[in-house]
N, C-alpha and C positions, 0 to 999 in steps of 0.2 A: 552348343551342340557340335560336338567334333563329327565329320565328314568321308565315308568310305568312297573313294571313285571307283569303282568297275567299269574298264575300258575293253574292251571284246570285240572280235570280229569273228562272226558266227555265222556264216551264210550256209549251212547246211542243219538237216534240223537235229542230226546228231548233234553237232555243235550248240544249237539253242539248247538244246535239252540239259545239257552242260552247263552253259551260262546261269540255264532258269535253274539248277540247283546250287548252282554260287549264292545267287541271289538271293534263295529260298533260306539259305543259312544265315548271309550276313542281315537278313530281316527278321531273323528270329525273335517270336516277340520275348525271348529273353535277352536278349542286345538292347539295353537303353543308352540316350542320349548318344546315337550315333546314326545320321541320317546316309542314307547309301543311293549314290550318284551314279546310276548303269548308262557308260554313253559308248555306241560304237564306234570304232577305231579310226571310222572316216570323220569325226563330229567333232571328236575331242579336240579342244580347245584347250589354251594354256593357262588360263583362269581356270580350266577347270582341275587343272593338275596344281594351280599355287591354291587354290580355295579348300583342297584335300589333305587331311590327316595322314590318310591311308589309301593303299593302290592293293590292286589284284588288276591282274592281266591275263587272256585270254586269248589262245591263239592255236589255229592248226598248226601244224608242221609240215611248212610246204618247201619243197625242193632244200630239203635241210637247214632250214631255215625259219625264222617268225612270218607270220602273211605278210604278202606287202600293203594291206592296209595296218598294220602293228607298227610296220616298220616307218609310215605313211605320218602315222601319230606321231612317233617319237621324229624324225624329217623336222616335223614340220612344228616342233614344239621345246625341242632339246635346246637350242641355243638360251632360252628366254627362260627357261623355268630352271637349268642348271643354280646349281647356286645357291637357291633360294627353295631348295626342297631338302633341303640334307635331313638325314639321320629320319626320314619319315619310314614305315614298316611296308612291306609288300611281300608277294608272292605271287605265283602264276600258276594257271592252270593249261596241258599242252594236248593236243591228240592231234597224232600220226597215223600215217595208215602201217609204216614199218620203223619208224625210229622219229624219235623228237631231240635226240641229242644236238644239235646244230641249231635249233628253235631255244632251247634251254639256253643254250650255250651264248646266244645273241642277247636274250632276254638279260640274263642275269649281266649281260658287257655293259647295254644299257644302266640297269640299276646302278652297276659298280661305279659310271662316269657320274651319276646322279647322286651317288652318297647316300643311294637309300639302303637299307636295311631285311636282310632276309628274317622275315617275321612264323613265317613257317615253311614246311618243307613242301617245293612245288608238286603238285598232283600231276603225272604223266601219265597218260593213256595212250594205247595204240592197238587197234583194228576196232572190231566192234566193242560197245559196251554195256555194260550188266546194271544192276540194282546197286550192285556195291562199288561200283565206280562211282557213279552219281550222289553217292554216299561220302564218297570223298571227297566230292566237287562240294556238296552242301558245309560239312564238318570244316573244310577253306575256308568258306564264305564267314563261318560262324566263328572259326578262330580270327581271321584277321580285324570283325567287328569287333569281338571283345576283347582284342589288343588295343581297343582303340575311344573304351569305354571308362569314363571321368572317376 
């Protein structure tokens, strides 16, 4: 059973509401044989990221930047799992209140040192959002599950 990790830090329920349709997608029950590991940013562990297939990530855009619980994760996890995650597939999902460029732009630094792989195109939000944003957060969820199905 290949393994999706969803790593998130959500403290707002705009932001859960995001996460829960990542989730909602990559457990579609048309995704088999791929089990989906949702841990937040402060929890994740580096077994949890060498045990993973596949990443999706989850983040406000705060002060131009990924949260510092995101950034908390990767601190506290990047020396040990380098290396030994290469060429895995990812994407990210971001909401700002005025701009996410400088979140994106951190997220994707990370990946690049990591050798992971942009598997689809990151989902960017900013201010309030609608049906069809959360629309895009699910369709995320559901493409990087079935990048990741045998």
């Amino acid at each position: 059973m290949r393994q999706l990790l969803i790593v998130h830090h959500s403290p707002t329920p705009l932001l859960r509401s995001l996460t829960e349709a990542v989730v909602a997608g990559a457990s579609d029950d048309a995704i088999e044989g791929v089990d989906v590991n949702v841990v937040p940013a402060l929890e994740v562990l580096i077994d949890d990221f060498l045990s993973a297939d596949g990443y999706l990530l989850g983040t406000p855009a705060n002060f131009g930047y990924m949260s510092g619980a995101m950034k908390h994760a990767f601190d506290s996890t990047y020396d040990d799992i380098r290396g030994r995650v290469d060429k895995r597939p990812f994407s990210v999902w971001i909401h700002g209140r005025s701009d996410t460029t400088g979140a994106r732009r951190s997220l994707l630094s990370v990946a690049t040192g990591l050798n992971w792989r942009l598997a689809a195109e990151p989902v960017e939000l900013i201010g309030p959002v609608d049906q069809s944003d959360l629309e895009r957060c699910t369709e995320l969820g559901g493409t990087l599950a079935a990048t990741l199905m045998s």
